[in-house]
PDBQT receptor file of N, H, CA, C and O in Angstrom, charges set to zero:
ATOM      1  N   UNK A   1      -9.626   3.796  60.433  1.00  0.00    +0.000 N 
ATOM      2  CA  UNK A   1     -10.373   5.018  60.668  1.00  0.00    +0.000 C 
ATOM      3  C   UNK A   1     -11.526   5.051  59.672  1.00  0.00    +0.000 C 
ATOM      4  O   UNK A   1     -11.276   4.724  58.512  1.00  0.00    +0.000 OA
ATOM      5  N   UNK A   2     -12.765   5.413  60.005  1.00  0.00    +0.000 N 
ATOM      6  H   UNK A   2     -12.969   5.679  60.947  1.00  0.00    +0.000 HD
ATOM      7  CA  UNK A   2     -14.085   5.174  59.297  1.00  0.00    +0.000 C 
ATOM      8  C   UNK A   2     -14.053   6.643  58.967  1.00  0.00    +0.000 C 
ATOM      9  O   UNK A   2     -13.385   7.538  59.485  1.00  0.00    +0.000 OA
ATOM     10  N   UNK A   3     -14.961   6.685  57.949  1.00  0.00    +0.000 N 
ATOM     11  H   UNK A   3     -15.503   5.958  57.529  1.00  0.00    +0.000 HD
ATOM     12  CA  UNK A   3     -15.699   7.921  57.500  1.00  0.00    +0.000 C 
ATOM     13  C   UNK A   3     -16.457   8.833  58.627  1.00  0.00    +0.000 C 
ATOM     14  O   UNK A   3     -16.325  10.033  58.869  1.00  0.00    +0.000 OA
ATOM     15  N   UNK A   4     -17.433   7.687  59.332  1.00  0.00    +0.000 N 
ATOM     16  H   UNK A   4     -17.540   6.713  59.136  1.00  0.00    +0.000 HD
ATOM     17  CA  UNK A   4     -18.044   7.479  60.588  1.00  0.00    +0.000 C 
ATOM     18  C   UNK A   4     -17.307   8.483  61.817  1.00  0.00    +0.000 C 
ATOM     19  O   UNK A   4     -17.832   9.422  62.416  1.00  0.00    +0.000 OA
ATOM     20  N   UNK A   5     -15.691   7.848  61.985  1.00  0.00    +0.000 N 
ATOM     21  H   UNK A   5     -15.265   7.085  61.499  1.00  0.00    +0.000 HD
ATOM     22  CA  UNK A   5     -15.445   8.693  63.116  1.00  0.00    +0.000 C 
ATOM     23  C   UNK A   5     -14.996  10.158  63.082  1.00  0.00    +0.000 C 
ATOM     24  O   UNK A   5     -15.085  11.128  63.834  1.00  0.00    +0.000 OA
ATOM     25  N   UNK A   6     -14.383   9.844  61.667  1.00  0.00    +0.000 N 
ATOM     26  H   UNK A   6     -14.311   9.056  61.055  1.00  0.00    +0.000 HD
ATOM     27  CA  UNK A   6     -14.253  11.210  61.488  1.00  0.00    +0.000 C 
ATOM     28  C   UNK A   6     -15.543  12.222  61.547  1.00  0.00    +0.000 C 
ATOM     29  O   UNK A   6     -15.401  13.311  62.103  1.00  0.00    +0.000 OA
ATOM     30  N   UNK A   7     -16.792  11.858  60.975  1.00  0.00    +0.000 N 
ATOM     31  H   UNK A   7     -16.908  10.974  60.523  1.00  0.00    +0.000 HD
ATOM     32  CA  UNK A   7     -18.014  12.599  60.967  1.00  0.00    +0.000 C 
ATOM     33  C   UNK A   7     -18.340  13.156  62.680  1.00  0.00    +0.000 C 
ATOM     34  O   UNK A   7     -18.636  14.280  63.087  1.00  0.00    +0.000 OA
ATOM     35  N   UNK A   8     -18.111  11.665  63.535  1.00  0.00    +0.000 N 
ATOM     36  H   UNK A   8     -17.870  10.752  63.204  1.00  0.00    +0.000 HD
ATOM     37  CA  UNK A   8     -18.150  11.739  65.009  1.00  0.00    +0.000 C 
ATOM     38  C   UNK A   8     -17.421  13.195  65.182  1.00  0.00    +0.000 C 
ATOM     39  O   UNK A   8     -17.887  14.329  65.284  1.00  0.00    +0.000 OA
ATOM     40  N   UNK A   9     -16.376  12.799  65.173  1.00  0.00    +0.000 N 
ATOM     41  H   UNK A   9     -15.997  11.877  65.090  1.00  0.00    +0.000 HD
ATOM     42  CA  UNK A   9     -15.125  13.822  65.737  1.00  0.00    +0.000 C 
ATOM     43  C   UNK A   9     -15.543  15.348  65.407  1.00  0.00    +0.000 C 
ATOM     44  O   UNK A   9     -15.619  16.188  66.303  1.00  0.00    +0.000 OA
ATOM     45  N   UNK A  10     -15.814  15.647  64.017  1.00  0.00    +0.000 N 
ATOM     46  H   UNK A  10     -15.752  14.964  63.289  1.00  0.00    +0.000 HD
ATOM     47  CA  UNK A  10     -15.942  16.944  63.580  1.00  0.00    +0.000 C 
ATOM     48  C   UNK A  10     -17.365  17.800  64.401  1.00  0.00    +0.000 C 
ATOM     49  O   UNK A  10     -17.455  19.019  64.549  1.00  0.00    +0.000 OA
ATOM     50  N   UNK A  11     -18.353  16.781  64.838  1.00  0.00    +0.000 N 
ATOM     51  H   UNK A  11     -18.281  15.791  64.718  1.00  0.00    +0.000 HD
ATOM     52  CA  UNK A  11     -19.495  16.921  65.503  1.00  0.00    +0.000 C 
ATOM     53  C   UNK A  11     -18.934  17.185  66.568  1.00  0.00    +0.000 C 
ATOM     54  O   UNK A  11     -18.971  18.373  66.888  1.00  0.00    +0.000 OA
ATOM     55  N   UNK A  12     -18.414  16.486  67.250  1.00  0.00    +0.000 N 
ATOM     56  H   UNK A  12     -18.384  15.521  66.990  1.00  0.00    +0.000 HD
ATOM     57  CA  UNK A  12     -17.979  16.694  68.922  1.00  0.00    +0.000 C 
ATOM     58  C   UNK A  12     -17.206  18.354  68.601  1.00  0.00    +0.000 C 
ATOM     59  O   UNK A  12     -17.628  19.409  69.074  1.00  0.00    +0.000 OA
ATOM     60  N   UNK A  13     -15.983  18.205  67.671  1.00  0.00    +0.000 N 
ATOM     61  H   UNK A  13     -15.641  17.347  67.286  1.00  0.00    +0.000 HD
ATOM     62  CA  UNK A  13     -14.981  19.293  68.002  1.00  0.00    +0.000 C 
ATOM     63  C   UNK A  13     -16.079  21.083  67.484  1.00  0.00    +0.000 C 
ATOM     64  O   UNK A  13     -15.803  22.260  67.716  1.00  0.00    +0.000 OA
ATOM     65  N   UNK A  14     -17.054  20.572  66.893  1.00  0.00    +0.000 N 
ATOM     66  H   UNK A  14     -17.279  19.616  66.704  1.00  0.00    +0.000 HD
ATOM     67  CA  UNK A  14     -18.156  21.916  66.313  1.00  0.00    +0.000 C 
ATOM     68  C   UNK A  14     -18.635  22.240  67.976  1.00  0.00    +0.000 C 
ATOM     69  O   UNK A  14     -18.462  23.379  68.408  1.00  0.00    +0.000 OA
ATOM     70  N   UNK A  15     -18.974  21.642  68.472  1.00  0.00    +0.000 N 
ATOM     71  H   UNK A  15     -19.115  20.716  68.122  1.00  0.00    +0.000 HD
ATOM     72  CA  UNK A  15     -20.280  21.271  69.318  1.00  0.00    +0.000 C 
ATOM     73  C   UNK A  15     -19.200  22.012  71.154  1.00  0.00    +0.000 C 
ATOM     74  O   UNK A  15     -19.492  22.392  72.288  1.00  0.00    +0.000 OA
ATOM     75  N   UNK A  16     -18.174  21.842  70.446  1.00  0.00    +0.000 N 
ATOM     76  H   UNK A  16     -17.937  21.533  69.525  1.00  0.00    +0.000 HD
ATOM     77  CA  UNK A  16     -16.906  21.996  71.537  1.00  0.00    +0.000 C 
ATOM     78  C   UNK A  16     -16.416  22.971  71.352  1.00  0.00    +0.000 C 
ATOM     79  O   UNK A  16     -15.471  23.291  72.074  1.00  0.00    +0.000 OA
ATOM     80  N   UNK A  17     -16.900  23.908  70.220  1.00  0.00    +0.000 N 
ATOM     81  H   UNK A  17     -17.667  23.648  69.635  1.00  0.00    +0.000 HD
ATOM     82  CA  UNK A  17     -16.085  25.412  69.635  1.00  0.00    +0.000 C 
ATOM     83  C   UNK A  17     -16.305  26.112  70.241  1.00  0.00    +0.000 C 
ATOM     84  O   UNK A  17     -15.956  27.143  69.667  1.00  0.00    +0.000 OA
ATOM     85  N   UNK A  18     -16.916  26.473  71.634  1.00  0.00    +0.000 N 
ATOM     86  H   UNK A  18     -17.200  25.635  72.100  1.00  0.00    +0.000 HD
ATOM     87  CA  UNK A  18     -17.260  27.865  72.733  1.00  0.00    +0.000 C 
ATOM     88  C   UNK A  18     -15.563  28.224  73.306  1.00  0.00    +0.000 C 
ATOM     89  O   UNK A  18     -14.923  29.273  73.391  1.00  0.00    +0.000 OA
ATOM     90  N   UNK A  19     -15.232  26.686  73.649  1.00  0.00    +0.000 N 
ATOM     91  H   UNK A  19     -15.752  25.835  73.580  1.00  0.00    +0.000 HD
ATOM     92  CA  UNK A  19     -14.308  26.045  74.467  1.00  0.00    +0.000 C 
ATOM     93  C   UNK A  19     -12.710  26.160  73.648  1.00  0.00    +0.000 C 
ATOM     94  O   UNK A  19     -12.229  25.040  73.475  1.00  0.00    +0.000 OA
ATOM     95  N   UNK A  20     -12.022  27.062  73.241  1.00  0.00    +0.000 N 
ATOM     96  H   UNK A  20     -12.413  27.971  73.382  1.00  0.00    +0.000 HD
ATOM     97  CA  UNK A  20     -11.057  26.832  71.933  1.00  0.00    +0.000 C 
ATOM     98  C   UNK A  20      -9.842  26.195  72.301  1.00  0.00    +0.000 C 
ATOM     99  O   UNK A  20      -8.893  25.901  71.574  1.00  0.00    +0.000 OA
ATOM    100  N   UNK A  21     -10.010  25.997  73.681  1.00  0.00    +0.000 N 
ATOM    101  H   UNK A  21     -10.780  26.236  74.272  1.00  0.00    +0.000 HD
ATOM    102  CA  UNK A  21      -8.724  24.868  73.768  1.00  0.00    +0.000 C 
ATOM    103  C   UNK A  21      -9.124  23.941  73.903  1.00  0.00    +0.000 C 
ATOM    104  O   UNK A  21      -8.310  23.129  73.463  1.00  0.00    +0.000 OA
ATOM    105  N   UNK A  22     -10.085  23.396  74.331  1.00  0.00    +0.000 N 
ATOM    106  H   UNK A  22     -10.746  24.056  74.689  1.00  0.00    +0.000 HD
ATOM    107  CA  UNK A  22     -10.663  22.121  74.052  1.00  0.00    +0.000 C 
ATOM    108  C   UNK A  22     -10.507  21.686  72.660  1.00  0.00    +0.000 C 
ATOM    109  O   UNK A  22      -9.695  20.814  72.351  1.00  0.00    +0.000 OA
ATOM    110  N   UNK A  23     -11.390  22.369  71.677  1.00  0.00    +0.000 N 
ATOM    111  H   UNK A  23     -12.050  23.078  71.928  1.00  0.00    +0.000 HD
ATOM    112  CA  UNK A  23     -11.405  22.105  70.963  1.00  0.00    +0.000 C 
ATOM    113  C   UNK A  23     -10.554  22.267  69.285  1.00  0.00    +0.000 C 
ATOM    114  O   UNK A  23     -10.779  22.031  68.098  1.00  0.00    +0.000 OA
ATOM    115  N   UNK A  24      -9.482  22.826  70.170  1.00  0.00    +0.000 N 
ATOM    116  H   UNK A  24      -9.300  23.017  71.134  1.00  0.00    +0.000 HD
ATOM    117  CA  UNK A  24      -7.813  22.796  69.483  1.00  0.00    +0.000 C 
ATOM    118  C   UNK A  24      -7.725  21.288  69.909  1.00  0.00    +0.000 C 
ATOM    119  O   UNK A  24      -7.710  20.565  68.913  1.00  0.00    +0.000 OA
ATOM    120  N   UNK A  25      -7.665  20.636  71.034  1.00  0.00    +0.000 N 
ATOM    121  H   UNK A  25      -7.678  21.224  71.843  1.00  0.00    +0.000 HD
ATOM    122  CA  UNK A  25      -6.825  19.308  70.943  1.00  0.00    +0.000 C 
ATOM    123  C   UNK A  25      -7.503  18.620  70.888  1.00  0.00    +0.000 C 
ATOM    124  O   UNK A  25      -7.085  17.467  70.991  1.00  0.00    +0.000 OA
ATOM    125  N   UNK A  26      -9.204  18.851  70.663  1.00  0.00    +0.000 N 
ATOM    126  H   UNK A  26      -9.543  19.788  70.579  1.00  0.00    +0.000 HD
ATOM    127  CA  UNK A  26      -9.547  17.756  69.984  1.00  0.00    +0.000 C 
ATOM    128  C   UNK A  26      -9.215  17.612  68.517  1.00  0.00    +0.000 C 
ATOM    129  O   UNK A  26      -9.001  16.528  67.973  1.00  0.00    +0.000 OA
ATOM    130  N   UNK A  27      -9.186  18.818  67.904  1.00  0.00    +0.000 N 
ATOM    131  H   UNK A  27      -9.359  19.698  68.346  1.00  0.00    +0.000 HD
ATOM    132  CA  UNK A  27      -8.449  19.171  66.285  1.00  0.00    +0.000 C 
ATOM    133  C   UNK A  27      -7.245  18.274  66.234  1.00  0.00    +0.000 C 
ATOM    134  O   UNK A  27      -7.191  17.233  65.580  1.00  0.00    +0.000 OA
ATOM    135  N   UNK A  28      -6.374  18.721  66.911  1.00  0.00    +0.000 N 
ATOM    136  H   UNK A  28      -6.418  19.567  67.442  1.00  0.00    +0.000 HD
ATOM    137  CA  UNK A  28      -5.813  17.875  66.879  1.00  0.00    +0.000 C 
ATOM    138  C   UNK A  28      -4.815  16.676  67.132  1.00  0.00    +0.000 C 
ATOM    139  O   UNK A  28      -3.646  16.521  66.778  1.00  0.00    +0.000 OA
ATOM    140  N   UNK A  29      -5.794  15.769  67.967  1.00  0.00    +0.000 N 
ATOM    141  H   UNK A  29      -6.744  15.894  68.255  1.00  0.00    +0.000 HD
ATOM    142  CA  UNK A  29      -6.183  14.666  67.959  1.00  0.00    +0.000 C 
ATOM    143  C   UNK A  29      -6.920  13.586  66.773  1.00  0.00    +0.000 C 
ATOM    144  O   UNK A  29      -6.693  12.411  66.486  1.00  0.00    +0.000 OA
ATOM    145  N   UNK A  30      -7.956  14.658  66.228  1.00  0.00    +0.000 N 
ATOM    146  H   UNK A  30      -8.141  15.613  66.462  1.00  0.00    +0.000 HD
ATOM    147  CA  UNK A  30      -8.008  14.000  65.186  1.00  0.00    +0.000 C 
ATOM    148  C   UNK A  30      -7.091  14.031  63.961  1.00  0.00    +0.000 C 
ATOM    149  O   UNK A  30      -6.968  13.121  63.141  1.00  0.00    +0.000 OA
ATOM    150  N   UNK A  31      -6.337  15.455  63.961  1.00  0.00    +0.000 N 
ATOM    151  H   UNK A  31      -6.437  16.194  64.628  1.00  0.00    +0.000 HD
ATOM    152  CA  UNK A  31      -5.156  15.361  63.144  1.00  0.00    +0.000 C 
ATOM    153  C   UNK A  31      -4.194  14.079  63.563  1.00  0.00    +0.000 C 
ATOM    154  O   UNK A  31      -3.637  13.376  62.719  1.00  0.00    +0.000 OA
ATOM    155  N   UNK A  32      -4.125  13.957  64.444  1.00  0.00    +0.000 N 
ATOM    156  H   UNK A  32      -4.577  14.528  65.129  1.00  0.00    +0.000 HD
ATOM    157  CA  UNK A  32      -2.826  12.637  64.770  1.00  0.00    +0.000 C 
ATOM    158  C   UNK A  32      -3.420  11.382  64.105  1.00  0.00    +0.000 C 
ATOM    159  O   UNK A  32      -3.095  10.611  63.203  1.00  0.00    +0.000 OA
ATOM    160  N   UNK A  33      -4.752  11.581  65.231  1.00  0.00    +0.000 N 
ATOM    161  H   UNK A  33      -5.016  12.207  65.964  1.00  0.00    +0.000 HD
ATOM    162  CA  UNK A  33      -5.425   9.685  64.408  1.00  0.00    +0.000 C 
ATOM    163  C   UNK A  33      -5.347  10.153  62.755  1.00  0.00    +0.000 C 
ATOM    164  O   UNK A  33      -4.656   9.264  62.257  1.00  0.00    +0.000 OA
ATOM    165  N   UNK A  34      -5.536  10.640  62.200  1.00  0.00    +0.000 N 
ATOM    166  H   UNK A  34      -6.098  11.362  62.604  1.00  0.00    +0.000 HD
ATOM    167  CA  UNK A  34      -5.246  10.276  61.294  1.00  0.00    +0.000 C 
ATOM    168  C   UNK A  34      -4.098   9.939  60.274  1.00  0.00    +0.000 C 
ATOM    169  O   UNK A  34      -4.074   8.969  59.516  1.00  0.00    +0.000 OA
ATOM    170  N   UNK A  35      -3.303  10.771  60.381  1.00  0.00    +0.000 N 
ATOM    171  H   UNK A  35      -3.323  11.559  60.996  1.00  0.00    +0.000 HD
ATOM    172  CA  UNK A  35      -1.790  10.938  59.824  1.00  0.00    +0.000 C 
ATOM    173  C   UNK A  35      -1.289   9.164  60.579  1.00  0.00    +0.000 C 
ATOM    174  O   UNK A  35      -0.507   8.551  59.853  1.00  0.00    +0.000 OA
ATOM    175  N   UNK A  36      -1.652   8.521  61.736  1.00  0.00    +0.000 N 
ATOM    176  H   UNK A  36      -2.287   9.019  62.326  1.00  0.00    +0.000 HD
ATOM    177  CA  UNK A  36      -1.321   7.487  61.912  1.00  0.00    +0.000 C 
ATOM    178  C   UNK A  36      -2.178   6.401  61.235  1.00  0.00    +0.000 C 
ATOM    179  O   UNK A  36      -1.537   5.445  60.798  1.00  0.00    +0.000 OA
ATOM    180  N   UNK A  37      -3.366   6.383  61.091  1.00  0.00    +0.000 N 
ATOM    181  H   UNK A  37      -3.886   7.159  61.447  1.00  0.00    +0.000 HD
ATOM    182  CA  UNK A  37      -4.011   5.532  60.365  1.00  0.00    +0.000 C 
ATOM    183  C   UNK A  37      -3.073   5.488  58.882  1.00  0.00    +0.000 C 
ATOM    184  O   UNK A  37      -2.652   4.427  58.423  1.00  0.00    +0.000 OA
ATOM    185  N   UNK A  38      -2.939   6.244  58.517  1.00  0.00    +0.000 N 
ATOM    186  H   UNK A  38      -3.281   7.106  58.889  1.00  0.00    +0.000 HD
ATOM    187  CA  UNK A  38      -2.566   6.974  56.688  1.00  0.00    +0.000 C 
ATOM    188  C   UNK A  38      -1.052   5.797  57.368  1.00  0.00    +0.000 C 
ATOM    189  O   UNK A  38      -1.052   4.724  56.766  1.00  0.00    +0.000 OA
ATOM    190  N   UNK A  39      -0.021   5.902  58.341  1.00  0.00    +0.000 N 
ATOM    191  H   UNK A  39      -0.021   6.774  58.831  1.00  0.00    +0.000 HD
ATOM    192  CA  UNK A  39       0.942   5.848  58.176  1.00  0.00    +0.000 C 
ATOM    193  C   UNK A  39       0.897   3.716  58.269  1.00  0.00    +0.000 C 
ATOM    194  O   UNK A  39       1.890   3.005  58.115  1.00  0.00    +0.000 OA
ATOM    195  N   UNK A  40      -0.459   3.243  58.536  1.00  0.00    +0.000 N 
ATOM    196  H   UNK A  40      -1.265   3.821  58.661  1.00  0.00    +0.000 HD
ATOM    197  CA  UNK A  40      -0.634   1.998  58.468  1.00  0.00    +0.000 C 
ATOM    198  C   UNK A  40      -0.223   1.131  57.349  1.00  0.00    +0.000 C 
ATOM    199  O   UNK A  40       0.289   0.025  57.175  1.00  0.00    +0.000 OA
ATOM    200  N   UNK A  41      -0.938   2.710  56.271  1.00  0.00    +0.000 N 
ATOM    201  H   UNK A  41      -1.353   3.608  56.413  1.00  0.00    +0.000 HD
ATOM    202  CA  UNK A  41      -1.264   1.698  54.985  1.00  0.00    +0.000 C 
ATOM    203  C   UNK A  41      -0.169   1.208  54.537  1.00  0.00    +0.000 C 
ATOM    204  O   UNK A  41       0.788   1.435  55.278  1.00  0.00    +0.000 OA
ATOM    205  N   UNK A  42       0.186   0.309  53.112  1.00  0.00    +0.000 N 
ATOM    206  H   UNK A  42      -0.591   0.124  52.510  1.00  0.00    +0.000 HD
ATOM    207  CA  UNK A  42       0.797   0.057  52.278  1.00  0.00    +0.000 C 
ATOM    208  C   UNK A  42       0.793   1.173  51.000  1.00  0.00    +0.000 C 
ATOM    209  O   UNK A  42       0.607   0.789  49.846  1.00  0.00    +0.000 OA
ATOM    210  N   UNK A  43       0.985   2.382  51.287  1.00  0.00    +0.000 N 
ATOM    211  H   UNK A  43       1.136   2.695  52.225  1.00  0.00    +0.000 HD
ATOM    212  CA  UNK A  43       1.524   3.248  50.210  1.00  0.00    +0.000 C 
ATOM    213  C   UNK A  43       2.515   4.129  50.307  1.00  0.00    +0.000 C 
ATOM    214  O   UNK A  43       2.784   4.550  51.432  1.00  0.00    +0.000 OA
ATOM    215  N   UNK A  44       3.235   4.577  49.217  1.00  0.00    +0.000 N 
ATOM    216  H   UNK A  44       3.016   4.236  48.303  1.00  0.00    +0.000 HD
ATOM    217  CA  UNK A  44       4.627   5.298  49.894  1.00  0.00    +0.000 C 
ATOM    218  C   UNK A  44       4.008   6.927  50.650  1.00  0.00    +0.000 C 
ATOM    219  O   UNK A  44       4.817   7.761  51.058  1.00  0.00    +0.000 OA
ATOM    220  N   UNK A  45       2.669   7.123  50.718  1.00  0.00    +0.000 N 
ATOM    221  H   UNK A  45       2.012   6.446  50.387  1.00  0.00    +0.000 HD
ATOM    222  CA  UNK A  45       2.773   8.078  51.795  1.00  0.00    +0.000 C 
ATOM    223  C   UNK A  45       2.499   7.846  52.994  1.00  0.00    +0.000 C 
ATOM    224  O   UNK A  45       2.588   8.783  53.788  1.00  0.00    +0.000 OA
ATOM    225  N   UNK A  46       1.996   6.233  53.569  1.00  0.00    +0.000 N 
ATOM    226  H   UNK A  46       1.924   5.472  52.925  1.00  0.00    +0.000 HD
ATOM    227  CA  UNK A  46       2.672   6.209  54.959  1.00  0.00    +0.000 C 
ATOM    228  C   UNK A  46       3.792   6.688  55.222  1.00  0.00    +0.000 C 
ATOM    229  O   UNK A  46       3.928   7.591  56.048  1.00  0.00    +0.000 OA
ATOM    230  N   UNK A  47       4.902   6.094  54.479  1.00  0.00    +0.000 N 
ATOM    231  H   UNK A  47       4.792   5.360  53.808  1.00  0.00    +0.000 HD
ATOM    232  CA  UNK A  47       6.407   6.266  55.094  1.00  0.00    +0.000 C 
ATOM    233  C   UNK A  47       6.332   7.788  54.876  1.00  0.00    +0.000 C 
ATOM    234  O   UNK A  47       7.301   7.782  54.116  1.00  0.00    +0.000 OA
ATOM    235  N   UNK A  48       5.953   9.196  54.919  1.00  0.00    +0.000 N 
ATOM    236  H   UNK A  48       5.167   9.201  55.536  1.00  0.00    +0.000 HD
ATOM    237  CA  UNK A  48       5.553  10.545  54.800  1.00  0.00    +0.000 C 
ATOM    238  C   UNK A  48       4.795  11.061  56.314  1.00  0.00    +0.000 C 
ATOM    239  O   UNK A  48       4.972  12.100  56.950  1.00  0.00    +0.000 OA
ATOM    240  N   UNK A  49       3.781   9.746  56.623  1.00  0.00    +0.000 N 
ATOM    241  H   UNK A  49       3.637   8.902  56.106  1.00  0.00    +0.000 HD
ATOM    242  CA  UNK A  49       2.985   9.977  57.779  1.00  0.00    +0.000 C 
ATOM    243  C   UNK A  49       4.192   9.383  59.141  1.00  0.00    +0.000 C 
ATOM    244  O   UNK A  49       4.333   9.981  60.208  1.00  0.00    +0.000 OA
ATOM    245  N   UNK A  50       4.537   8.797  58.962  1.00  0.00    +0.000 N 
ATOM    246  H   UNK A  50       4.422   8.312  58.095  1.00  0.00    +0.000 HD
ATOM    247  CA  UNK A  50       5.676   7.780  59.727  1.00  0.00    +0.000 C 
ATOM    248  C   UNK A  50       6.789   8.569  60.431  1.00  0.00    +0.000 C 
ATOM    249  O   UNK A  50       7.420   8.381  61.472  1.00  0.00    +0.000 OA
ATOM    250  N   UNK A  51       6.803   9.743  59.261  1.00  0.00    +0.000 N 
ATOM    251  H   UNK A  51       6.291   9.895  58.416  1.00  0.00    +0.000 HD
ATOM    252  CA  UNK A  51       8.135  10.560  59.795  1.00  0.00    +0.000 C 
ATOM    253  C   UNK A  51       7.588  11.842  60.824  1.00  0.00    +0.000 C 
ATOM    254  O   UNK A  51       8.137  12.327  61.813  1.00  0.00    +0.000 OA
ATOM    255  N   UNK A  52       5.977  12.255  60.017  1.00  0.00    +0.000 N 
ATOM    256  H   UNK A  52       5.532  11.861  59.213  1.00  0.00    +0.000 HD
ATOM    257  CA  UNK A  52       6.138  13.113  60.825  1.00  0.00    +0.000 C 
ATOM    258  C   UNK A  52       5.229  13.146  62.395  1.00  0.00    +0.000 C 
ATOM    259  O   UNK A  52       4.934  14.034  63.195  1.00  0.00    +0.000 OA
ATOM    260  N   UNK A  53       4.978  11.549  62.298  1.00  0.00    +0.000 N 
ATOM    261  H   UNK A  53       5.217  10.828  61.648  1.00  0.00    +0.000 HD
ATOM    262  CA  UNK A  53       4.326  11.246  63.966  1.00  0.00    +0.000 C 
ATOM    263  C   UNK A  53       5.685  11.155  64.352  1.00  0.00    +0.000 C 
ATOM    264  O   UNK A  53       5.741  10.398  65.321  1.00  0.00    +0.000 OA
ATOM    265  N   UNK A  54       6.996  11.648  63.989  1.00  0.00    +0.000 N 
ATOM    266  H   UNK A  54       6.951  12.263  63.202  1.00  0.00    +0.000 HD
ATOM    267  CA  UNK A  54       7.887  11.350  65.027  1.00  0.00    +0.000 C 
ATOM    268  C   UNK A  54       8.073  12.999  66.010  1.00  0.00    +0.000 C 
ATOM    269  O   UNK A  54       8.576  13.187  67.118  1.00  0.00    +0.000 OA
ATOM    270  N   UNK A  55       7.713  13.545  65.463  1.00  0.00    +0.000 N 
ATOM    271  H   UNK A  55       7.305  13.393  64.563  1.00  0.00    +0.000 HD
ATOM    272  CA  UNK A  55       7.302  15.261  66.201  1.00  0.00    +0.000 C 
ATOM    273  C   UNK A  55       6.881  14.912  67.966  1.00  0.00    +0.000 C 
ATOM    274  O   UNK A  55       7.179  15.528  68.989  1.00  0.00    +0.000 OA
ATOM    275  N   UNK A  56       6.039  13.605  67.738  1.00  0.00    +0.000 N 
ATOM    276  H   UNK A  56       5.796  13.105  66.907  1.00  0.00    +0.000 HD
ATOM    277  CA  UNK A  56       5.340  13.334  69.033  1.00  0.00    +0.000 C 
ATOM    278  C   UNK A  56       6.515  13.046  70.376  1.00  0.00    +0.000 C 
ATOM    279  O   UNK A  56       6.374  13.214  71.588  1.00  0.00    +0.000 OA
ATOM    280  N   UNK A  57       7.713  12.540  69.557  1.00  0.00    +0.000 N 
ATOM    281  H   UNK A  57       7.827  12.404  68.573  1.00  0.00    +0.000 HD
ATOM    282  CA  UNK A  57       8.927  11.624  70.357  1.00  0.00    +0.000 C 
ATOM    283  C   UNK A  57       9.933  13.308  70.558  1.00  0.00    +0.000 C 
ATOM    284  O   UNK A  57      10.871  13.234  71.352  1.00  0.00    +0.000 OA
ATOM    285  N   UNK A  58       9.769  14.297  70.058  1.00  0.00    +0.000 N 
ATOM    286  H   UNK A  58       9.008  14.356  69.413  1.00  0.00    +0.000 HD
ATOM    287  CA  UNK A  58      10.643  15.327  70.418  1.00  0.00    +0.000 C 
ATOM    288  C   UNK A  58      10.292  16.387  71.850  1.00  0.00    +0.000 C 
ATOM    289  O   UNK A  58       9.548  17.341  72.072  1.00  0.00    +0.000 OA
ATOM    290  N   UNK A  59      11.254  15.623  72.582  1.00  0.00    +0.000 N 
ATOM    291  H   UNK A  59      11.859  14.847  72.402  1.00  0.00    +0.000 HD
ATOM    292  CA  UNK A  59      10.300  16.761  74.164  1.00  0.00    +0.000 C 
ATOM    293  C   UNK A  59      10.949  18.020  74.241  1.00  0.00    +0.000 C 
ATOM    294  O   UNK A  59      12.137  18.338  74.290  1.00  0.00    +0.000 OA
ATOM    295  N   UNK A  60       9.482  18.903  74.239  1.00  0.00    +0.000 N 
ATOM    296  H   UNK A  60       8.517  18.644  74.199  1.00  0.00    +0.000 HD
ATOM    297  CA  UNK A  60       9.276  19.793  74.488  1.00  0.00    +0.000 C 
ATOM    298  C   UNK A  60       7.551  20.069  75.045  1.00  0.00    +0.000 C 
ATOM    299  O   UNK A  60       6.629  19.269  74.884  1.00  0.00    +0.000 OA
ATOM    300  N   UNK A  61       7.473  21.290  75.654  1.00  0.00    +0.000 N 
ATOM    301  H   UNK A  61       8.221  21.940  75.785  1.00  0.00    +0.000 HD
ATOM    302  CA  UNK A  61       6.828  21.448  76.973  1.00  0.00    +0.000 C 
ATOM    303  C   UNK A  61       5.230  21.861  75.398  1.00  0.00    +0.000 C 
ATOM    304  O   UNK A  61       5.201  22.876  74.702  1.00  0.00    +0.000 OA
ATOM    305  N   UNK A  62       4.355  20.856  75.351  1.00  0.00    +0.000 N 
ATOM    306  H   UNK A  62       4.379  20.031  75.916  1.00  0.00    +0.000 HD
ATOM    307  CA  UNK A  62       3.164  21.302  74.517  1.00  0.00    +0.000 C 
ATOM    308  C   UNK A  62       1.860  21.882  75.551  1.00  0.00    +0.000 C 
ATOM    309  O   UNK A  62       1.261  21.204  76.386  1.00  0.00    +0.000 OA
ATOM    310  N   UNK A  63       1.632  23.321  75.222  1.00  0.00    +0.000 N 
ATOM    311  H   UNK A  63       2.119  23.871  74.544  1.00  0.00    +0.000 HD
ATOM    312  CA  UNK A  63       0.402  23.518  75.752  1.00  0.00    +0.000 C 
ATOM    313  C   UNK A  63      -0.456  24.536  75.091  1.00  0.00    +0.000 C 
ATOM    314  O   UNK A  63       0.308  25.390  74.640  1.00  0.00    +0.000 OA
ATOM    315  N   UNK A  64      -1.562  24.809  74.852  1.00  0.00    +0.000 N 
ATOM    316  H   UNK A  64      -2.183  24.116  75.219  1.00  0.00    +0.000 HD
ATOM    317  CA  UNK A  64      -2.167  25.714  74.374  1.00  0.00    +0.000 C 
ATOM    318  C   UNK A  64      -2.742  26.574  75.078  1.00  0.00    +0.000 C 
ATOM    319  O   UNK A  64      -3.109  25.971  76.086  1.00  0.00    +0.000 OA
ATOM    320  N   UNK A  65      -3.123  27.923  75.167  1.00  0.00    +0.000 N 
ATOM    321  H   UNK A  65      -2.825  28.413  74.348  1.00  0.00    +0.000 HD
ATOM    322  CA  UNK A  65      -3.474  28.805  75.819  1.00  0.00    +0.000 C 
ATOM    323  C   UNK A  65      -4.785  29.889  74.973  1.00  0.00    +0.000 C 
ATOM    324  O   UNK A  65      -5.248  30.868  75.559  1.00  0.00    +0.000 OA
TER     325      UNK A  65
């Protein structure tokens, strides 16, 4: 994850703020990419990021309104 996309992302999700559910899951979306990038690295707070992309594997019905 670059500096770059994040700059991208925050532009799109500003630019997308009329729209607040849109631009809730673009929020976060970029919340996920990142907490998964983080959970790549070699430091003990991947294994921190690791646990809690497991939220993604618990079904239940996600929608915003």
């Amino acid at each position: 994850m670059t500096t770059e996309y994040i700059e991208v992302s925050l532009k799109a999700i500003e630019d997308t703020s009329g729209d607040a559910e849109a631009a809730h899951s673009m929020e976060d979306r970029l919340y996920h990419d990142f907490i998964e990038y983080v959970s790549t690295l070699e430091i003990p707070l991947a294994e921190k990021a690791k646990l809690i992309l497991k939220t993604k594997q618990i079904p239940f019905e996600r929608w915003c309104a």
